[in-house]
N, C-alpha and C positions, 0 to 999 in steps of 0.2 A: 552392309557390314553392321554386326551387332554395336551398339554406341553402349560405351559406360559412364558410370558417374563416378567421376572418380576426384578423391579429397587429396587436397594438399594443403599440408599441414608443416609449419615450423614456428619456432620460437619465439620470433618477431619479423614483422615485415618488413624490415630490410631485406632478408635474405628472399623473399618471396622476390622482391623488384629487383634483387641480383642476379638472380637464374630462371624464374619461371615467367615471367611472360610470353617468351617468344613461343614457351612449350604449350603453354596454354590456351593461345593463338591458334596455333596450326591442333591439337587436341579437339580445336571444339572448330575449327569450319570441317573435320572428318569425321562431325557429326556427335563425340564425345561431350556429355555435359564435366563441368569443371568446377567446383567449390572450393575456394580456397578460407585457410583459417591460420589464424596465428593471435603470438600475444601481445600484439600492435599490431596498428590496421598499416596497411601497404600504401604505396600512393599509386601506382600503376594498374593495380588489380582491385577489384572489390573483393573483402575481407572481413569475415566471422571473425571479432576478437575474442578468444577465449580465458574466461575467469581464470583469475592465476596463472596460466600459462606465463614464465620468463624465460630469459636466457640461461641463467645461472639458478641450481636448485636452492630453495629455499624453502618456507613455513608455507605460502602462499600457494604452492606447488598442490597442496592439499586440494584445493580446490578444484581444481582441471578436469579429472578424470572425470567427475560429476557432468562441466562444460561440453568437453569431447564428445564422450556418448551421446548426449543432446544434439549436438550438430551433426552425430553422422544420420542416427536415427530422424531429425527433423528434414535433413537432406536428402535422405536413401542415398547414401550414399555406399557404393560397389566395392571400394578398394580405397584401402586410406593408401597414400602418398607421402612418406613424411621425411623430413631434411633437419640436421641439426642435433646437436648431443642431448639437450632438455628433452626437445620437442618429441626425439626417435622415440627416447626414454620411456616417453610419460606415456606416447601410445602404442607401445609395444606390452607393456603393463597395465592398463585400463581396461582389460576386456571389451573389445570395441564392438565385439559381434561382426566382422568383416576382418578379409585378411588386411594384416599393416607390411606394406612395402618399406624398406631401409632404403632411403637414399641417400649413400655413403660418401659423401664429398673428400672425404679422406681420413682414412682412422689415425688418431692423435701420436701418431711414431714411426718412424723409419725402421730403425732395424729395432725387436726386443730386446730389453735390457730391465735393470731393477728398476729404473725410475718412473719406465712406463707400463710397469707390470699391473697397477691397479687399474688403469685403463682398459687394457688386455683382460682382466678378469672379468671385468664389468659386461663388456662386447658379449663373452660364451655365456655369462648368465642369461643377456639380453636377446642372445640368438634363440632360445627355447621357446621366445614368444614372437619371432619372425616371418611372417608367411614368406615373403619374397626379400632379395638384396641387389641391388643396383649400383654397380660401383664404377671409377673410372680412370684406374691404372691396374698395374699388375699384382705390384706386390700384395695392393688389399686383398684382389681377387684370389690370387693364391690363400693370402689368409681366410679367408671366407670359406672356399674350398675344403681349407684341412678341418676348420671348427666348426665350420654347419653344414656337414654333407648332406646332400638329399633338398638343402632350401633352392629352389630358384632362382636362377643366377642371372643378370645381363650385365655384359660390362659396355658402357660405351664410350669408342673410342675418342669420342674428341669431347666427351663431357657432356654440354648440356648447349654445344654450339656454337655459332659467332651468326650476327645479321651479318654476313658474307658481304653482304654489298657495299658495307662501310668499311671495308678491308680490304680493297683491291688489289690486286696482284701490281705490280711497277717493279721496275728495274732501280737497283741502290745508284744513289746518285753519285756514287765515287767511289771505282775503281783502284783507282792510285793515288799519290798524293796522300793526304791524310787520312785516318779512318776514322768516322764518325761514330762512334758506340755511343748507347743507349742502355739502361739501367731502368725499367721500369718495377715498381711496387711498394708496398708500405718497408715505413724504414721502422722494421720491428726483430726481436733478438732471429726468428725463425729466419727471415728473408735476409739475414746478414747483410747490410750496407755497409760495414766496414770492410767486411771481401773487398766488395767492387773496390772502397779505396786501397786495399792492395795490392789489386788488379792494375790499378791505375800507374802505382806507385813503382810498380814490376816494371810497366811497359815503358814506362820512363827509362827507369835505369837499361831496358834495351832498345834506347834508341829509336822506339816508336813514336813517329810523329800522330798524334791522335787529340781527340777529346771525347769527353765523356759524359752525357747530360744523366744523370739522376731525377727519376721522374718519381714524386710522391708525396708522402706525408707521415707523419707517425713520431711514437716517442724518442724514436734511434735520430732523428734526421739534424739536431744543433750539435751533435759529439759529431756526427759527418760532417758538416760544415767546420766544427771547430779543430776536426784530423785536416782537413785540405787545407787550411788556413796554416798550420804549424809542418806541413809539410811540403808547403810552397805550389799544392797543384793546382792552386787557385786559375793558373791561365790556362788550366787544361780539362778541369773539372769542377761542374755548374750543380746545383740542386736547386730547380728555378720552382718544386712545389708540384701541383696536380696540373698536370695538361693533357690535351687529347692524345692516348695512345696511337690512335691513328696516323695523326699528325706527325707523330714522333715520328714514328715505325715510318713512315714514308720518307722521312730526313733522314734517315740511319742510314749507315754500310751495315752494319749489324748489333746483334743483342745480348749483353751480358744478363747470367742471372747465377744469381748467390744462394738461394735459400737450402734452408737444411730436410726439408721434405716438402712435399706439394699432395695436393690430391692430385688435379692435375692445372700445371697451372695458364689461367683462360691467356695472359697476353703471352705467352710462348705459342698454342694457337692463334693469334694472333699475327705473330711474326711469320710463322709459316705461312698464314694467307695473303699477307704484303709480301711475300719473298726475302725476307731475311736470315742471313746467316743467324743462329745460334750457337752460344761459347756456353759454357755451365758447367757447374756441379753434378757430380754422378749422386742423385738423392730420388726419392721415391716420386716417382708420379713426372719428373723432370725425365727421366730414362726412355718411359714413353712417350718423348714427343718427338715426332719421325726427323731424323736427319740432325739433331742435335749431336753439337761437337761436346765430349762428357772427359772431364780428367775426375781423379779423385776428390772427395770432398774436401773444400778449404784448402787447396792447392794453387789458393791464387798465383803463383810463378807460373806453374806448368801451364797454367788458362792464359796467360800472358804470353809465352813459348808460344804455342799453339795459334794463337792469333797473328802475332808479330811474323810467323812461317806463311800463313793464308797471308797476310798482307802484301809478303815481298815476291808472289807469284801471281802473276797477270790472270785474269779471269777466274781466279780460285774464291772469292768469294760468290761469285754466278756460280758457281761448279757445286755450291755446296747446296742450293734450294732444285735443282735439277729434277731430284726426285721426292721432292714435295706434292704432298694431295693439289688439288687443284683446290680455290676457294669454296666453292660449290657443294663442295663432301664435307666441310666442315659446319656447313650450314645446321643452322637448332633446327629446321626442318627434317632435317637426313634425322638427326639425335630423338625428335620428338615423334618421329614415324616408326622407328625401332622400340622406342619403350612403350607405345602403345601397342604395338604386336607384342610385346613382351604380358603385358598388361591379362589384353583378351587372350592368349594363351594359358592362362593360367587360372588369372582371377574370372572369367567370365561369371561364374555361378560364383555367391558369395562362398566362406567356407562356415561352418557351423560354431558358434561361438566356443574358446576354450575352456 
């Protein structure tokens, strides 16, 4: 197999040690070389910092394009790879001389409206300098679709993967009796932590025996604590801060999730490879995850309905993971072997500078 050199490039390297290792692992024992660049160095990968490259545009921004070019040309490198709203930005507009892949974690809106219309404008300008896009739920796909017809496409479906092994499959530890929910992610306006506390506050009033641990951190998380405090569900609902998802997912009967869109989001795959039920919001990226139980947005009742009905039927939360992928398929192995095919189908031979 022909091996490429292929660049990945985001805005700082957090994001690099949020999603690409595992891809960049299994990339380079299939014999791919792999360079990665951002505007902080990573701590899991070795990392080109690039001048001026930020998160947020700014005066400093000026500087990068100059950076970029330097590093692919010093690297030969085949196919830029790039993640992140700055990062897409700056090297979709740099003239990089090689195609620039999008890797579209999730575009900044669930359904169009006026608020996120200059978002949406910016995307169609920014597709004209796209070689390829790589996304990983529906709705983006469809949008990508109608606005960059003709660019090449991979969507995939479980994102960017899970180390499988640290999510094993196990049976919920509880049946009947009470039900153990879990609430995993940042307590920020998007992921609504105040849902889940009405969630909570629903199942109460019907008579659901349960608890409910809130796993995370963020600016939402002392108004959550200071809501269960003034609405008494302090003996039923805990926000104990950052713990091992896994850990969790393996104590749960099942997984609440509140947010208002997702790309797609990793611990709902997650919960499918532990085998747990999922309750949720019908929101973008959340729709695609197999087997998700989905009411209307912000419908915390009807998400309390629905639970409290699975509760009071013997085997009905086992009944719900039944036809869940197996862990194995969700593996970044599966995800990292598809967008390299994706990759040398397309970009093998660079494309001519625009």
């Amino acid at each position: 197999m022909v091996g490429l050199n292929i660049g990945v490039l985001t805005s700082v390297g957090q994001t690099v040690d949020a999603f690409f290792p595992p891809l960049i692992g299994t990339w380079r024992s299939q014999g791919h070389d792999v360079r990665v660049a951002a505007g902080s160095p990573a701590q899991l990968v070795e990392t080109t910092v690039i001048t001026g490259l930020t998160r947020k545009a700014g005066p400093r921004l000026a500087r990068a394009p100059k950076a970029l070019r330097a590093w692919v040309s010093d690297n030969k490198i085949d196919v830029v790879l790039t993640s992140t709203a700055t990062a897409s930005a700056i090297a979709r507009t740099s003239r990089l001389g090689v195609p620039v892949v999008y890797f579209c974690h999730g575009l900044h809106w669930d359904r169009p409206s006026l608020t996120n219309l200059h978002f949406r404008l910016i995307e169609k300008v920014l597709l004209r300098r796209t070689d390829g896009i790589v996304t990983l739920n529906s709705a983006d796909t469809d949008w990508f679709a109608a606005n960059g017809r003709g660019i090449p496409t991979i969507r995939l479906p479980f994102g960017v993967g899970l180390e499988a092994e640290a999510y094993p499959r196990s049976k919920a530890p509880i049946e009947g009796g009470r039900a153990r929910l879990v609430w995993i992610g940042e307590f920020s306006a998007r992921k609504a932590p105040m849902e889940a506390v009405e969630l909570a506050s629903a199942l109460r009033d019907l008579g659901v025996d349960f608890s409910l641990t809130m796993v995370g951190e963020g600016a939402e998380r002392d108004r959550v604590v200071r809501s269960l405090q003034d609405r008494s569900l302090g003996d039923r609902v805990s926000a104990p801060g950052r713990q091992s998802a896994s850990k969790v997912l393996a104590e749960a009967s099942a997984i609440v999730h509140t947010a208002h869109w997702e790309g797609l989001p990793r611990v709902l795959l997650e919960a499918v490879s532990v085998g747990r039920p999922i309750y949720a919001f019908d929101a973008k990226g959340v729709r695609d995850i197999p087997g998700a139980v989905l009411v209307d947005r912000r419908d915390a009742r009807e998400l309390a309905h629905l639970i409290a009905r699975d509760i009071g039927r013997p085997g009905s939360l086992s009944d719900r993971v039944a036809a869940y992928p197996e862990p194995h398929a969700l593996s970044s192995d599966v995800s990292a072997g598809l967008l390299a095919e994706f990759l040398l189908r397309h970009f093998e031979r660079p494309l001519q500078p625009r």
